[in-house]
C-alpha positions as MATLAB code, in Angstrom:
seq = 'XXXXXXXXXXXXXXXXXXXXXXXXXXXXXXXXXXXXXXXXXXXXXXXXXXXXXXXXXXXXXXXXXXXXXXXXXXXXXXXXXXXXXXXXXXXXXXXXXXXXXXXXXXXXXXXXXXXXXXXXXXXXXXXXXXXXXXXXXXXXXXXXXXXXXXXXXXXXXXXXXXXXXXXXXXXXXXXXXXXXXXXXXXXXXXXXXXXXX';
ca = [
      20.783   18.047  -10.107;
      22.771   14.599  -10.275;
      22.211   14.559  -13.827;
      23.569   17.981  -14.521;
      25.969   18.424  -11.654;
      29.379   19.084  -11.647;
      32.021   16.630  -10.858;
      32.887   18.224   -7.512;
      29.047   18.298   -7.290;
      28.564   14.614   -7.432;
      31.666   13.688   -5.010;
      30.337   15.804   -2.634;
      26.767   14.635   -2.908;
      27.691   11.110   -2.456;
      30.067   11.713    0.553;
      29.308    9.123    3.558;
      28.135   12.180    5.655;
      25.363   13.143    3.091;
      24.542    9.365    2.724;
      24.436    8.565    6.254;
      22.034   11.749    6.894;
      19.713   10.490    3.714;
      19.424    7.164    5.169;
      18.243    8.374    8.701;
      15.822   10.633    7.077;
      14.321    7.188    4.980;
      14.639    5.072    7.672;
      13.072    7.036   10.499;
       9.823    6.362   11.463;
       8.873   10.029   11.542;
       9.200   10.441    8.008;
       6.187   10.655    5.575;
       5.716    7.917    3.507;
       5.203   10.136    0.513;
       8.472   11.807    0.981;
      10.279    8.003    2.073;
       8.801    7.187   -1.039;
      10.129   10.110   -3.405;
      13.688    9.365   -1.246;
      13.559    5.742   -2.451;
      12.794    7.048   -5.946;
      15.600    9.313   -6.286;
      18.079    7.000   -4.369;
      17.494    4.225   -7.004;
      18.103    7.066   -9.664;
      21.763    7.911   -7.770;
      22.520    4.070   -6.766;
      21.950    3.930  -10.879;
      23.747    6.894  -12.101;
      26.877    6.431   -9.898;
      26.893    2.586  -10.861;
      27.448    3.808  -14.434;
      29.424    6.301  -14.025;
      32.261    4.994  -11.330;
      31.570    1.372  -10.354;
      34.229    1.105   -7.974;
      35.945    3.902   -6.075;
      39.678    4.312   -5.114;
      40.108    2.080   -2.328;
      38.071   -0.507   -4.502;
      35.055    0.169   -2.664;
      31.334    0.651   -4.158;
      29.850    3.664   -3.778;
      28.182    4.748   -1.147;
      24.574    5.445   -2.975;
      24.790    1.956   -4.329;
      25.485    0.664   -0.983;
      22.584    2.501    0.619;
      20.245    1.832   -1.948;
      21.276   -2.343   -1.565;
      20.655   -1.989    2.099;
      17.040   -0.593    1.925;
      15.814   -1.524   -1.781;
      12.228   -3.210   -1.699;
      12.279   -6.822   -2.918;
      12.647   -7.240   -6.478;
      14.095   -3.792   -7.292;
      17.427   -4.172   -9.264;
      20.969   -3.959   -7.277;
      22.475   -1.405   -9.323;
      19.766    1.195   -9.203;
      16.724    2.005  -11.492;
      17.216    5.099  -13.967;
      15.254    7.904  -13.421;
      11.955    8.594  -14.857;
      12.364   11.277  -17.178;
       8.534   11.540  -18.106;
       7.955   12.367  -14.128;
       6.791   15.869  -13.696;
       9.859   16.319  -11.131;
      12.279   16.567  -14.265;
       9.550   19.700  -16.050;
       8.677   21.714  -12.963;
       6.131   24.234  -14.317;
       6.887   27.743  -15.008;
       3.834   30.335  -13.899;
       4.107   34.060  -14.694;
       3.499   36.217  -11.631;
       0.018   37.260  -11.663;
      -2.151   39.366   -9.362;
      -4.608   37.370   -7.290;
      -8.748   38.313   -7.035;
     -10.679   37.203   -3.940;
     -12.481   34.791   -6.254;
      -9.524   32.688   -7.304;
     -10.139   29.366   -5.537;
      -6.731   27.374   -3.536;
      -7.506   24.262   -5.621;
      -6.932   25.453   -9.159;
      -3.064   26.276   -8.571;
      -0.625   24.437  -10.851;
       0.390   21.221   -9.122;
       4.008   19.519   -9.311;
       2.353   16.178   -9.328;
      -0.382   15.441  -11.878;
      -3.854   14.823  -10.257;
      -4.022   11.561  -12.074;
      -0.435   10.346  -10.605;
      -1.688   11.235   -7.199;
      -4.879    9.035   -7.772;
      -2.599    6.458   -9.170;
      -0.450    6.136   -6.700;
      -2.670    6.530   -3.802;
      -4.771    3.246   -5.401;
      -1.451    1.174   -5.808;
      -0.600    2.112   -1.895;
      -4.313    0.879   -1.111;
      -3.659   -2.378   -2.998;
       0.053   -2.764   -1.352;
      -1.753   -2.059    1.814;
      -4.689   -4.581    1.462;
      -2.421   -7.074    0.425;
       0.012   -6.595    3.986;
      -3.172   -6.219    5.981;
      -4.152   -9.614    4.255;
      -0.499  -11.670    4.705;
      -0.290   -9.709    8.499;
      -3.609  -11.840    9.029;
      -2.515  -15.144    8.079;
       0.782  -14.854    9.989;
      -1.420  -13.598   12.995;
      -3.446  -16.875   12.486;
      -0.922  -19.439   12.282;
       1.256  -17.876   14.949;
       1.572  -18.916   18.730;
       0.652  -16.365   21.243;
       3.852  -17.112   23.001;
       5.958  -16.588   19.725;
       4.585  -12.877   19.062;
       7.900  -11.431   20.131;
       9.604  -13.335   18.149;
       8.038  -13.014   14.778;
       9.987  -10.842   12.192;
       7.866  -11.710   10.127;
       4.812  -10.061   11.895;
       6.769   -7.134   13.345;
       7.892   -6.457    9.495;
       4.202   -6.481    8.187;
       2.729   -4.570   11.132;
       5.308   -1.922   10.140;
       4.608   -1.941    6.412;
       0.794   -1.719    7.316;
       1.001    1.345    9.559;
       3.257    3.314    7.112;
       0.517    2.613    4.942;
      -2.379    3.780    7.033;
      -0.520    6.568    7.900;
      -0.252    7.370    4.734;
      -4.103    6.443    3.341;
      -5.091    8.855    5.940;
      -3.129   12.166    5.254;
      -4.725   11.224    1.857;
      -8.188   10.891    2.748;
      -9.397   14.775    2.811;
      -7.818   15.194   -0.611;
      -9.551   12.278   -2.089;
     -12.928   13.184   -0.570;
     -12.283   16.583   -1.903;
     -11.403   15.089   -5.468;
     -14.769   13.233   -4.993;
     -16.811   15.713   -4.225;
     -15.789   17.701   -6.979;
     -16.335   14.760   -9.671;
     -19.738   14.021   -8.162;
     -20.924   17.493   -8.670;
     -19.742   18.041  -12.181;
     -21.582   14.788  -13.060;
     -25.093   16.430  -11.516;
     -24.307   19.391  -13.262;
     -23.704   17.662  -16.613;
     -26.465   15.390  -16.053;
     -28.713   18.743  -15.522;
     -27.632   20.322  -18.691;
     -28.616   17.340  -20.807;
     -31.990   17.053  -19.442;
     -32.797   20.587  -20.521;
     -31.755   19.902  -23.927;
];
């Protein structure tokens, strides 16, 4: 819609009462990291988009997207935004003719929005991000005072980064054991047919 949108559109979209209501939806706790993460995503498409298109506003003041999106980028990420993906399946939503359903038709074999191999992708990069906090949470654990636990941003930081990723890892977990399942069984089924042959 940003890329599209009119120009009363875009003012209004990055008004400091839409802002401040997108950054208490990524911020909150309560939030999903899949949807925090898909938030992120499109706010580092905005901070980039707005960058480009009106650096500085009337009262010489950046915009707001670009201010959010300095305040809560992850390490590394660019300060003016990253451009949006246009090979995501977000940006080529899939158009399905209506179609009447039989008893037989089976919940998994609807169209996704989200590739099955992104999902797999992205749930083994969040198991690596998450092994690698779990591993640094450790060491600071280990070379930490017991009397200096309250006082450790450090360890209060990485014990937040490794619950959002549990969190997540679990809501995955039936999904993946589903995906499992189903690749295990195909495998016994081709490895049937070839030993009748």
């Amino acid at each position: 819609m940003m890329q599209n949108g009119s120009e009363i559109f875009l003012l209004q979209l990055s008004s400091r009462k839409f802002v401040d209501v997108l950054e208490g939806v990524v911020t909150s706790p309560d939030t999903s990291p899949v949807v925090r993460e898909r938030l992120m995503e499109v706010l580092a498409g905005a901070a980039f988009i707005y960058s480009s298109v009106r650096p500085v506003d009337k009262d010489g003041e950046r915009d707001e997207f670009l201010k959010l999106w300095r305040r809560l980028k992850p390490d590394g990420q660019p300060d003016d935004g990253v451009p949006f993906d246009t090979d995501d399946p977000m940006f080529s939503p899939m158009i399905t003719q209506p179609r009447v359903h039989h008893p037989q038709d089976i919940p998994g074999n609807r169209p996704r929005v989200i590739p099955v191999e992104e999902d797999i992708r992205r749930l083994f990069k969040e198991c690596k991000i998450a092994r690698g906090n779990a591993g640094l949470l450790s060491t600071a654990l280990a070379f930490t005072n017991p009397s200096d636990f309250g006082q450790e941003e450090l360890i209060h930081e990485l014990y937040s980064k490794c619950k959002a990723s549990q969190e997540l890892i679990y809501t995955q977990i039936p999904w993946a054991t589903g995906i499992a399942e189903r690749s295990r069984a195909k495998l016994i089924y081709a490895v049937k047919d070839t030993r009748k042959i």
